[in-house]
N, C-alpha and C positions, 0 to 999 in steps of 0.2 A: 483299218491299217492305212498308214502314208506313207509314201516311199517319195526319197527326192534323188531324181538323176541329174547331176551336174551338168554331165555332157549334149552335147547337139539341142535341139528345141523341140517344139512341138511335133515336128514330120518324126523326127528322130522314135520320139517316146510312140507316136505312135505305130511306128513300124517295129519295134520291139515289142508290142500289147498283139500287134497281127502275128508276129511270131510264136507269141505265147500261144494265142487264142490255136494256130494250126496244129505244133505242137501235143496240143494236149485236149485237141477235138472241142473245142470252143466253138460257140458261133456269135462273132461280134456285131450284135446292130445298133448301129448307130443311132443315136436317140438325137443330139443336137452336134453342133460344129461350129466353133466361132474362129476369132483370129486368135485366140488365146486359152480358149480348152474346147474340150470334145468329151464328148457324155457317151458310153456305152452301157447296152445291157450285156452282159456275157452270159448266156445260154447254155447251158449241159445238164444232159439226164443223170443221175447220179443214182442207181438203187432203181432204175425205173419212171424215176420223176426229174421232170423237167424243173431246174431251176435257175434262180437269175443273180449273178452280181453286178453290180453297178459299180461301174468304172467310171471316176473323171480322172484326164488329165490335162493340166492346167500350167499355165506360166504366170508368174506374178511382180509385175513394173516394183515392188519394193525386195523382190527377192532375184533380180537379171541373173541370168546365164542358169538358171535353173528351171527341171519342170518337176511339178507335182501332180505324185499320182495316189488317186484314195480307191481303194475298194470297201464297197459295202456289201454285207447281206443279211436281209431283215426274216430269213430264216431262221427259225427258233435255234438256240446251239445244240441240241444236239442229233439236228438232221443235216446242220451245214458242213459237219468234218469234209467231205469230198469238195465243196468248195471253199472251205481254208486250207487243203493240201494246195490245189491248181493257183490260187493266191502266193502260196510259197513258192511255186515253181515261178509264177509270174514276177517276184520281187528278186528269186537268183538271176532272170535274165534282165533285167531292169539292173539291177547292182552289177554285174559282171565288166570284167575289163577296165576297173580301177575307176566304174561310176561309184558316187558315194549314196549312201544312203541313212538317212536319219528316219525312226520309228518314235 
C-alpha cells in the first residue's frame, strides 16, 4: 500500500507514523534515516506473534511538496489481517485534515 500526504515534509509524516505507532501499541525501530526518507520496522504481536511491517517514508525532488509513505508485510495473507487493519488505521491518520491521498 502507498499513501501520499501533500501536507508538511518529512518531520511532518513522521510524527504522524509516531502517532499511529502509540495509538495502536506499535513499536517503531528505525532501521535507516536519510535527508529524504526513513525506514521503519513496525513491531506488534498480533494472536501471540510478533510481527513486522516495513515502513518507508520518503520525499521525491520530481514529486515537491509531497511525502510518500509505503507499507509492506511479507507475512503470508492470511496471518497479516491484524496488520492490514493497524495499516488502515495508519493511512486514516496520514489522510486526515484534508491531506490527500492517492492508492
Amino acid at each position: 500500500m502507498n499513501t501520499t500526504a501533500p501536507t508538511g515534509g518529512l518531520d511532518d509524516a513522521i510524527a504522524l507514523l509516531q502517532q499511529w505507532a502509540q495509538q495502536n501499541a506499535i513499536t517503531l525501530k528505525e532501521q535507516k534515516k536519510t535527508s529524504y526518507n526513513i525506514y521503519y520496522h513496525a513491531v506488534k504481536a498480533y494472536e501471540g506473534k510478533e510481527m513486522t511491517a516495513h515502513v518507508v517514508a520518503s520525499t521525491l525532488p520530481e514529486d515537491p511538496g509531497y511525502v510518500h509513505v509505503s507499507f509492506r508485510s511479507y507475512d503470508k495473507p492470511d496471518k497479516r489481517k491484524g496488520i492490514e487493519e493497524d495499516i488502515t488505521r495508519a493511512e486514516a491518520i496520514l489522510w486526515a485534515d484534508g491531506r490527500k491521498a492517492d492508492q
